[in-house]
N, C-alpha and C positions, 0 to 999 in steps of 0.2 A: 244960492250958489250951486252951481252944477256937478255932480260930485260922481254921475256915472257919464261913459263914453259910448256914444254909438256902436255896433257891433264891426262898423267897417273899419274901424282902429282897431282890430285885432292883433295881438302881437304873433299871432299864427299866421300870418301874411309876412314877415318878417323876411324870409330867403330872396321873395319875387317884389319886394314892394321896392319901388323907385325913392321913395321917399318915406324916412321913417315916420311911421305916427309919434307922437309926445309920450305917450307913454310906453310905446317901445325904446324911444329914447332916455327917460329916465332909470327906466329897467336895466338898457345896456352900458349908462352910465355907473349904475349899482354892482352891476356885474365885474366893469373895470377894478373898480373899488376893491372888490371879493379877491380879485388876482393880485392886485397891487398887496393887498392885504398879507395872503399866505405865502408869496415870494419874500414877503419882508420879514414877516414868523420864521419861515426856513434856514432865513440866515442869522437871526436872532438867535433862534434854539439851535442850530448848531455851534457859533460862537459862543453861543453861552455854558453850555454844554460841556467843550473844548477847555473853557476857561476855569471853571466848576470844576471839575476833574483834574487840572495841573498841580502838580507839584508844587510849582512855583507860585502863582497866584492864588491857588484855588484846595481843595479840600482832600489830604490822602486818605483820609478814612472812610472806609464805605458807606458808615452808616448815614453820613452826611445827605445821602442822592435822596433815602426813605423820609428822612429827617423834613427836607426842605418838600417833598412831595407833599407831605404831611400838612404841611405849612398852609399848603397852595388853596384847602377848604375854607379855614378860616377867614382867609384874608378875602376869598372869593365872595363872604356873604360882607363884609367890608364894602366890598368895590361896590359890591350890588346895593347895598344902600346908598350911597352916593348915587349910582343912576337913577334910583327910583325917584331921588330927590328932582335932578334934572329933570327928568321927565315931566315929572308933577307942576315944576317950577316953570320951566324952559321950554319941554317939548323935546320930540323925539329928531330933529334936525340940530339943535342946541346940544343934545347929548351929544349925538356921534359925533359932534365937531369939538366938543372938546374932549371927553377920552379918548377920541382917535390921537390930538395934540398931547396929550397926556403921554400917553405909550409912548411917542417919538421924543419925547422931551426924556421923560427917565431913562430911555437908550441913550440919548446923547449926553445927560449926564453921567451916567453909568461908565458909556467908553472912556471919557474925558479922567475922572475919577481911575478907574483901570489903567490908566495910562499914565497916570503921572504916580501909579503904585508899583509901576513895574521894578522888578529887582535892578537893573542896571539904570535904572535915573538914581542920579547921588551916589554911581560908587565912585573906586576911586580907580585909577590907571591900569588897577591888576582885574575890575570888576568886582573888588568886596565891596562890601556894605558894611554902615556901624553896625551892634550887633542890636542897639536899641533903636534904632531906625529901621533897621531893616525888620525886626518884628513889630513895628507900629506900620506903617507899610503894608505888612503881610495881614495885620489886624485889620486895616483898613477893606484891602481888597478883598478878602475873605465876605466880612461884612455887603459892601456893595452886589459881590456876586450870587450871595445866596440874597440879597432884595432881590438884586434883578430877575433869580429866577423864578423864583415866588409870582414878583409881581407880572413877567411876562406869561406865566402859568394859567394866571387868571383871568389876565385880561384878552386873550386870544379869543376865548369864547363868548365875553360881550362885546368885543367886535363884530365878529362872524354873524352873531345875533342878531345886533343889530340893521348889519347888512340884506337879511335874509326877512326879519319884519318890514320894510318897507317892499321890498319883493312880494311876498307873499301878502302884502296890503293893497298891490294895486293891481293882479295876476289873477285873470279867470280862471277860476279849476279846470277847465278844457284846457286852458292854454301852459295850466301848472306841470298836468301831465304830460305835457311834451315839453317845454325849456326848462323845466327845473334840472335835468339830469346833465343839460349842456352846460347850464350855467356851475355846477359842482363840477362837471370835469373841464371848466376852463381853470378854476381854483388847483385842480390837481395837476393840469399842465404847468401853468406857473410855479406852483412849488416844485415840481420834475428839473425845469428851466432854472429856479435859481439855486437848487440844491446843485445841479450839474454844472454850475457855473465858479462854484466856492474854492475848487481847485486852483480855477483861474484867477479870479481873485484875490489868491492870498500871494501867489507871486508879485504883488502890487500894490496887496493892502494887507495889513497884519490882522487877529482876530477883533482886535477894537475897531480897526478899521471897517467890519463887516457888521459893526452894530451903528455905526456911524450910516451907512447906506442902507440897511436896514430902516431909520430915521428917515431917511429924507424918503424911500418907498412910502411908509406909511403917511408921509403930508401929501405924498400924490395922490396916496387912495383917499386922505380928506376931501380934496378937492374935486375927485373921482363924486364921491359920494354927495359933496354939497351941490354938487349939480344938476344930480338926480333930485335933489330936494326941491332945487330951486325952477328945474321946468316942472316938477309937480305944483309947486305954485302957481305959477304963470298958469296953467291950464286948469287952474282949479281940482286935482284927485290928492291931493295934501292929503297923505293917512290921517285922520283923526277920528274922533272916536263918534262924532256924526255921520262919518260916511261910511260907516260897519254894514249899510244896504250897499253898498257899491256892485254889488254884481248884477240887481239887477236891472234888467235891460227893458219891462213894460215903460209903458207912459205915464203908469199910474205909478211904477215905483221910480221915475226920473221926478216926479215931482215931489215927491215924496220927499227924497235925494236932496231936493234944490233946497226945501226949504228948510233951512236951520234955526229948530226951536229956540226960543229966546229961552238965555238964563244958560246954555251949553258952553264948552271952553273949545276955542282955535287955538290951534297950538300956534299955527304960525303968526298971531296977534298978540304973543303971548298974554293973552287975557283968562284968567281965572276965577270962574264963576260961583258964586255964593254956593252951589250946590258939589261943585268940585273942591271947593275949599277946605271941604271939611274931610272928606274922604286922602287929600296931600297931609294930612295934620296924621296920621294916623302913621303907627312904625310899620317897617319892612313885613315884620311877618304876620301883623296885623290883616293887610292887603291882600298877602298870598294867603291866608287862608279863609278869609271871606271869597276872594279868589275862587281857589281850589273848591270850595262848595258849591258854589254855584257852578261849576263848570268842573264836573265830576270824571273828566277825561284827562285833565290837567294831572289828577293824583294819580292815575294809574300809567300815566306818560311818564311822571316823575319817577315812580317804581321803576316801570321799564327801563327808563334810562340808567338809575341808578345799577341796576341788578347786570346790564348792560357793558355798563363800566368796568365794574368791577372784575367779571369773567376777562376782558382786554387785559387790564392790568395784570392778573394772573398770570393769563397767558404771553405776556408780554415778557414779564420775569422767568417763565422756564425758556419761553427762547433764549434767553441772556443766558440761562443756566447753563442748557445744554451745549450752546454754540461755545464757551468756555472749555467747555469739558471734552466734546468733540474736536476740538480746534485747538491747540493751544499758541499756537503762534500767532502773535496780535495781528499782524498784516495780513494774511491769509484771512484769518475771522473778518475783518474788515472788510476782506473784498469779497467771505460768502455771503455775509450780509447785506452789503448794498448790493449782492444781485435779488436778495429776497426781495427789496426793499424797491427793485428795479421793474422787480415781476409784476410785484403788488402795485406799484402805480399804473404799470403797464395794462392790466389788465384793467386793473378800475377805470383808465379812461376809457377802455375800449366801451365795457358794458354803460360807462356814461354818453359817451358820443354816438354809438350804433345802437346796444340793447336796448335800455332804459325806456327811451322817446317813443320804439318801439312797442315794446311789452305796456308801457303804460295807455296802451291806444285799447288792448285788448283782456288784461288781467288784473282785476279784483285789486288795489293796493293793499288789500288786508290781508290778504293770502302771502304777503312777502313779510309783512310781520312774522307769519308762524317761520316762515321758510329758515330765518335768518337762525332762532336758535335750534331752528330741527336740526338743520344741516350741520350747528355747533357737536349738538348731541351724537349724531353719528360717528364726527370726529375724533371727538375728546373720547368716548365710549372705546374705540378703536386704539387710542393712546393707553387705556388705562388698563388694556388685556394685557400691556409687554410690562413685563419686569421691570426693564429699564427701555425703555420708549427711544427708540432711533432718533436722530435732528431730523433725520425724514419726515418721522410724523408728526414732532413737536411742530417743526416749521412749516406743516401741510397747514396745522390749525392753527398758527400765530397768521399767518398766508393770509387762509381764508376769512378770518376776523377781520382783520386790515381792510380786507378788500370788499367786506360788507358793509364797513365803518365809511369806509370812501366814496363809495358808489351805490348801495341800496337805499342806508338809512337816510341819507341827509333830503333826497327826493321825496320819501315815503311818513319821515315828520315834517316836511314843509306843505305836506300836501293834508295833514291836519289843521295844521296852522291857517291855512288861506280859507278855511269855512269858519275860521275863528272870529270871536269881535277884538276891537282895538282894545282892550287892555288885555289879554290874552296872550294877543299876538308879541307886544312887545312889553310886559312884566311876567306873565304868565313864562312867556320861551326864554328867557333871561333866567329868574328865578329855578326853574328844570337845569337851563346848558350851562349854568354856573354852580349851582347850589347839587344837584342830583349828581351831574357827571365830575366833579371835582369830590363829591362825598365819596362817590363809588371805585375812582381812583387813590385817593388819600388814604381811604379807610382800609383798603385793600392793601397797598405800599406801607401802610401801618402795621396791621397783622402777618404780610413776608417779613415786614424787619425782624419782629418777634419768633417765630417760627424760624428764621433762618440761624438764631441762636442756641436750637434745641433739637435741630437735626444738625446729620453732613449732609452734605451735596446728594448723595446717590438716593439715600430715604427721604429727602427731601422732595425730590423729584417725583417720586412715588407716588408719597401724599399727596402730593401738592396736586397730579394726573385726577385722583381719585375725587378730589375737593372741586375740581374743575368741570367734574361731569355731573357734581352735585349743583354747583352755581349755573350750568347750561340747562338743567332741567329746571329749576326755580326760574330761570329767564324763563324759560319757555311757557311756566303756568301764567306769567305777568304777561306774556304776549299775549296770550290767548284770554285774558280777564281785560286789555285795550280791546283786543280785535271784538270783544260783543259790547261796550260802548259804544262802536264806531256804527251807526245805521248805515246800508248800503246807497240808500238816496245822497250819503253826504259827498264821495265822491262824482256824482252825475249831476247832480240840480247845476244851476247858473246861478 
């Protein structure tokens, strides 16, 4: 079976080519997916969000937001077992198609559920409620809403994953460093497009009503996706874990390619073979750390990310802080914040559409590793000289995080990932974008809940400035312990 492509299928020919090659088609049908994906997240996490925070449905106490953040680790190594299972059992075409169905199905039970909890179903003429109804009601929706948002917490990032391993499986590293950056800022147009759309929408549709289409987005992007799979089929580069030579392009290594040792597993035959047998028998964290041994880049990626994480999360909560404190009128906060939040898309696409494709033609990808928490440390360093730190410079460096998070990193770990082998690529980056960036998130939303019971506001802030430029320099030593893992041949060879 043939498992690499001639050179003249380059998806770098893409702009001028009359007719797409097959794997520039299953790539751009992958990408559809990516956008389908995070338009339908946008409206998700806003309605859910929305809903979470009311009064009436949802939770008045604060501690509730830390609470269910909190939540979002455990449940993520949950989820992650189950995919592992799929894979093992199914294959990676079988996964994405049913937890992509999964997601859309708990949103549409979820609104369904929401809706028939709301406070005005069952009153009476004046709009009361009985008073034991209306708190079984209120118990119910309570409950569903903190699943949902649990469950959408975790699963956003084994989608996204998943999306991103069939990408990075069937994408030459010439070709990575130029469309990877388009393809993340098609993801960030779509989310721009259906975050800006939620206004309109809701004159038409109520917040259940935006989890509801939410749903049917994410079947498109099934569908987006299974199509990608299925002209990988058709033309035989099906990711699997025999075709980990796929880059290259000799005649000695196409034959190499073609021929698939007996006793090996296709995924898409779902056939599982005496020697993969045993290896699917074995638990979750069993895999990732035979794993992670062997592939000694995997542990200090997981650091990175974690360590990563967690500085966002920080920094995520003294924006909230400050902009409270700065701002007090809710509508006005409202609308400084979605200009931050206007800026920050804005710019990321830019640097993904124009820079990225760019710079990645002539600069080192290692060197933006360091960049990312150098430039933190400048930041946060600069925050931590002011007594009480202006929303100026709070919000310079929630900004600047955002807009590394969107636009640097997701090019710059995909472009690890594609010199990877197939179980790397899709247990290896699963196991990291679930398990590392939900630990660095949860654990961080754990320790603010705690800490924000034994300051006020103002010395909180403080700390919190001074904690922040300690977590930017620990990132930084974890970047700089990937960046001499990484050999400079990895980015150039074919």
């Amino acid at each position: 079976m043939e498992m690499t492509l001639p050179r003249h299928e380059s998806i770098s020919s893409l702009p001028f080519a009359g007719r797409l090659t097959p794997r520039a088609r299953a790539v751009g049908w992958m990408a559809l997916a990516t956008g389908a994906h995070f338009a339908a997240y946008e409206l998700a996490r806003s309605a859910t969000l929305a809903i979470f925070t009311s009064k009436k449905t949802g939770f008045e106490s604060s501690s509730a937001l830390p609470l269910a953040v909190g939540c979002v680790s455990p449940f993520s190594v949950l989820l992650l077992s189950c995919y592992s299972y799929l894979l093992d059992k199914q294959g990676p075409r079988t996964a994405i198609r049913l937890t992509t169905h999964m997601f859309a199905v708990v949103l549409l039970i979820c609104s369904l559920l929401l809706c028939l909890c709301r406070p005005d179903i069952g009153a009476d003429d004046d709009g009361n409620n009985d008073a034991t109804q209306g708190g079984y009601k209120r118990n119910i929706s309570r409950a569903t809403i903190f699943t949902l948002f649990v469950y959408q917490n975790a699963s956003v990032r084994l989608l996204h994953s998943q999306h991103w391993s069939f990408i990075s499986s069937v994408t030459l590293k010439s070709e990575a460093k130029v469309w990877f950056a388009p393809i993340t800022g098609l993801a960030s147009l779509t989310s721009t497009i259906s975050a800006g759309s939620i206004s309109y929408l809701l004159e038409n549709f109520n917040l259940f009503g935006l989890l509801g289409i939410a749903a049917s987005l994410m079947l498109v992007g099934s569908r987006c996706s299974d199509n990608a799979y299925r002209t990988a089929a058709i033309h035989n580069f099906t990711p699997t874990k025999e075709s980990d030579d796929r880059v290259s392009t000799s005649s000695t290594s196409k034959t190499q390619a073609a021929d698939v040792a007996p006793g090996r597993e296709k995924w898409h035959d779902n056939e599982v073979t005496e020697d993969d047998s045993s290896a699917s028998g074995k638990s979750l964290f069993s895999k990732a750390r035979t794993l992670f041994r062997r592939v000694p880049i995997l542990g200090a990626l997981f650091l990175e990310v974690l360590l990563c994480q967690s500085l966002s999360s920080l920094l995520n909560f003294l924006f909230l802080v400050k902009t409270k404190e700065a701002i007090p009128n809710d509508e006005e906060r409202a609308g400084w914040s979605g200009k931050c939040y206007a800026w920050t898309n804005g710019v990321s696409g830019f640097l993904q559409f124009v820079v990225m494709p760019i710079a990645m033609k002539w600069v080192d990808p290692r060197y933006i590793w360091l960049v990312m928490p150098s430039t933190m440390i400048v930041l946060v360093l600069r925050q931590c000289l002011e007594t009480n730190p202006s929303l100026l410079l709070v919000g310079l460096s929630f900004f600047w995080m955002k807009t590394q998070e969107y636009s640097f990193r997701p090019v710059v770990s995909e472009l690890i990932y594609v010199t990877m082998d197939f179980e790397s690529r899709y247990l290896g980056k699963e196991v990291i974008n679930l398990m590392a960036d939900r630990m660095g998130k949860s654990g961080m939303a754990m320790a603010l809940f705690v800490a924000s019971t034994f300051y006020d506001e103002q010395d909180l802030l403080s700390t919190l400035s001074n904690v922040a430029f300690v977590a930017a320099s620990v990132w930084c030593l974890s970047s700089l312990r990937l960046v001499r893992l990484i050999s400079p041949g990895r980015w150039h060879s074919e």
